[in-house]
N, C-alpha and C positions, 0 to 999 in steps of 0.2 A: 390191357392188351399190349404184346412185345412186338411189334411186326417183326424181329429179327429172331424170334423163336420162330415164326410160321403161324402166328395167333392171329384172328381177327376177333374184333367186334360185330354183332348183329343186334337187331333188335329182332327179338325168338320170344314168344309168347308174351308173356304182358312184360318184361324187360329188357334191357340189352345182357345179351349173352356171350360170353366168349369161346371162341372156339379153336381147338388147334390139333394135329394128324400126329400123329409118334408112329414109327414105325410100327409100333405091334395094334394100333389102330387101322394103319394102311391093310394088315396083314386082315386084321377080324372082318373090314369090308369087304376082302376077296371072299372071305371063309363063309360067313354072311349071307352074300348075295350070289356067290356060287360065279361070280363072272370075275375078271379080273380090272384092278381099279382105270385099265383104258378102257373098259367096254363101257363101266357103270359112266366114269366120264363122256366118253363118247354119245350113247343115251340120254345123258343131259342134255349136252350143246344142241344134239336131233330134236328135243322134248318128244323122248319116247322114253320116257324114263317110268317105271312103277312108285307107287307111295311109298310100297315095303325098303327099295334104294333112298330114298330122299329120307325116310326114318334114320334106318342104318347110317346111313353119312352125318347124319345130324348127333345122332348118340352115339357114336363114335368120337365125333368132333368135340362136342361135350365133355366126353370121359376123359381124351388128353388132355383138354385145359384143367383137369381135375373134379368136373360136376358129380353129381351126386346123382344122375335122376337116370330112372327106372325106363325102358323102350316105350310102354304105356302111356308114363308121363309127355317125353319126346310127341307119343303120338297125338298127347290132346295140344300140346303146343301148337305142330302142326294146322291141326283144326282150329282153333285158334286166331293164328296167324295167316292162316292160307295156302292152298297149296303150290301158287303159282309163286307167292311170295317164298317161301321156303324152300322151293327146287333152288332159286335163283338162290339162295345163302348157301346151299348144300353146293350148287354149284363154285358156289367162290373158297367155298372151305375146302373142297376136291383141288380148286389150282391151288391151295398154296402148298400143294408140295409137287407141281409142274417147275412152279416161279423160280425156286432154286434161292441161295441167298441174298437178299436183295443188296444192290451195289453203295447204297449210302449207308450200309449198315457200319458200324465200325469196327469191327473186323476185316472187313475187305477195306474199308480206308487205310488202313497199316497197311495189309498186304500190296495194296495198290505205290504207297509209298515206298515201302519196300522193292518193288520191282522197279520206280523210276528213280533211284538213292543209287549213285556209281559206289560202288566197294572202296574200302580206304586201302590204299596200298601204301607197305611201309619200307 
Protein backbone atom coordinates (compact mmCIF):
# COMPACT_ATOMS: atom_id res chain seq x y z
CA UNK A 1 0.00 0.00 0.00
CA UNK A 2 1.39 3.83 -0.92
CA UNK A 3 -1.04 6.25 0.77
CA UNK A 4 0.71 8.91 -1.38
CA UNK A 5 -0.35 7.17 -4.66
CA UNK A 6 -4.19 7.17 -3.20
CA UNK A 7 -3.92 3.20 -2.42
CA UNK A 8 -5.45 1.70 0.62
CA UNK A 9 -5.41 -1.60 2.28
CA UNK A 10 -8.62 -3.79 3.14
CA UNK A 11 -9.17 -6.97 4.00
CA UNK A 12 -11.63 -8.03 0.79
CA UNK A 13 -12.52 -11.74 0.66
CA UNK A 14 -10.35 -14.21 2.52
CA UNK A 15 -7.23 -11.42 2.21
CA UNK A 16 -5.99 -8.12 2.48
CA UNK A 17 -6.48 -6.43 -0.68
CA UNK A 18 -5.35 -3.27 -2.18
CA UNK A 19 -6.99 -0.77 -3.57
CA UNK A 20 -6.45 2.40 -5.53
CA UNK A 21 -8.92 5.03 -8.33
CA UNK A 22 -6.88 6.25 -11.67
CA UNK A 23 -8.48 8.55 -13.44
CA UNK A 24 -9.77 6.33 -16.07
CA UNK A 25 -11.26 4.20 -13.17
CA UNK A 26 -12.99 7.35 -11.85
CA UNK A 27 -14.23 7.57 -15.40
CA UNK A 28 -15.46 3.55 -15.82
CA UNK A 29 -17.51 4.21 -12.52
CA UNK A 30 -19.41 6.97 -13.93
CA UNK A 31 -19.81 4.97 -17.16
CA UNK A 32 -20.77 1.86 -15.15
CA UNK A 33 -23.26 3.00 -12.94
CA UNK A 34 -24.82 5.55 -15.24
CA UNK A 35 -24.62 8.36 -12.24
CA UNK A 36 -21.76 10.48 -11.55
CA UNK A 37 -18.87 9.45 -8.87
CA UNK A 38 -20.97 12.40 -6.32
CA UNK A 39 -24.07 10.69 -6.57
CA UNK A 40 -22.58 7.06 -6.31
CA UNK A 41 -20.70 8.71 -3.15
CA UNK A 42 -23.35 10.39 -2.04
CA UNK A 43 -25.53 7.05 -2.04
CA UNK A 44 -22.98 5.75 0.22
CA UNK A 45 -22.64 8.16 3.07
CA UNK A 46 -27.21 7.87 2.66
CA UNK A 47 -26.72 3.79 2.63
CA UNK A 48 -28.84 3.95 -0.26
CA UNK A 49 -26.45 2.61 -2.32
CA UNK A 50 -27.30 -0.78 -4.74
CA UNK A 51 -24.79 -3.95 -4.57
CA UNK A 52 -24.28 -3.51 -8.55
CA UNK A 53 -22.31 0.34 -7.12
CA UNK A 54 -20.35 -1.31 -4.20
CA UNK A 55 -19.29 -4.10 -7.04
CA UNK A 56 -18.32 -1.54 -9.41
CA UNK A 57 -16.30 0.71 -6.96
CA UNK A 58 -14.60 -2.39 -5.69
CA UNK A 59 -13.48 -3.80 -9.26
CA UNK A 60 -12.51 -0.81 -10.25
CA UNK A 61 -10.49 -0.06 -7.22
CA UNK A 62 -8.90 -3.40 -7.68
CA UNK A 63 -8.10 -2.85 -11.45
CA UNK A 64 -5.85 0.40 -10.47
CA UNK A 65 -3.98 -1.23 -7.93
CA UNK A 66 -3.30 -3.58 -10.94
CA UNK A 67 -5.64 -6.91 -9.67
CA UNK A 68 -6.36 -9.34 -11.95
CA UNK A 69 -10.02 -10.42 -10.98
CA UNK A 70 -13.06 -10.81 -13.07
CA UNK A 71 -16.63 -8.54 -11.73
CA UNK A 72 -17.98 -12.07 -10.81
CA UNK A 73 -14.99 -12.83 -8.79
CA UNK A 74 -15.49 -9.07 -6.92
CA UNK A 75 -18.97 -10.36 -6.56
CA UNK A 76 -18.41 -13.62 -4.51
CA UNK A 77 -15.81 -11.57 -2.51
CA UNK A 78 -18.48 -9.48 -1.59
CA UNK A 79 -20.69 -12.35 -0.35
CA UNK A 80 -17.95 -13.43 1.27
CA UNK A 81 -17.02 -10.62 3.05
CA UNK A 82 -20.35 -8.93 3.57
CA UNK A 83 -22.20 -6.47 2.28
CA UNK A 84 -22.33 -4.00 5.08
CA UNK A 85 -18.62 -4.66 5.38
CA UNK A 86 -17.80 -3.95 1.84
CA UNK A 87 -20.04 -0.76 1.17
CA UNK A 88 -17.89 0.74 4.02
CA UNK A 89 -14.25 -0.36 1.93
CA UNK A 90 -15.98 0.92 -1.37
CA UNK A 91 -16.75 3.79 0.70
CA UNK A 92 -13.11 4.61 1.73
CA UNK A 93 -11.63 3.67 -1.59
CA UNK A 94 -14.38 6.38 -3.25
CA UNK A 95 -12.80 9.22 -0.63
CA UNK A 96 -9.40 8.79 -1.49
CA UNK A 97 -9.75 10.64 -4.46
CA UNK A 98 -11.99 13.51 -2.45
CA UNK A 99 -8.73 13.47 0.14
CA UNK A 100 -6.51 15.05 -2.31
CA UNK A 101 -2.69 14.64 -1.63
CA UNK A 102 -2.23 13.99 1.81
CA UNK A 103 0.04 16.70 3.60
CA UNK A 104 2.84 14.44 5.17
CA UNK A 105 3.42 13.06 2.06
CA UNK A 106 6.68 14.15 0.75
CA UNK A 107 6.11 15.87 -1.81
CA UNK A 108 4.28 18.50 -0.34
CA UNK A 109 6.88 18.44 2.52
CA UNK A 110 9.47 20.08 -0.12
CA UNK A 111 6.70 22.14 -1.43
CA UNK A 112 5.74 23.31 1.97
CA UNK A 113 9.61 24.02 2.56
CA UNK A 114 9.78 25.68 -0.45
CA UNK A 115 7.12 28.23 0.30
CA UNK A 116 8.65 28.98 3.92
CA UNK A 117 12.70 29.23 2.40
CA UNK A 118 13.13 33.42 1.72
CA UNK A 119 14.90 33.45 -1.87
CA UNK A 120 18.69 34.03 -1.91
CA UNK A 121 19.31 37.40 -3.13
CA UNK A 122 22.64 38.22 -4.63
Amino acid sequence: MNKYKGEISRKFGDKERTFRLTFDNIVNIEHRTGKSVMDVARSIAEQKFSLSDISVILHEGLLGANGKFTHIAVGDMIIQTGLTTSAVTAGEVLGTIFAGEDEDSPKAEVENQEAITPSKTI
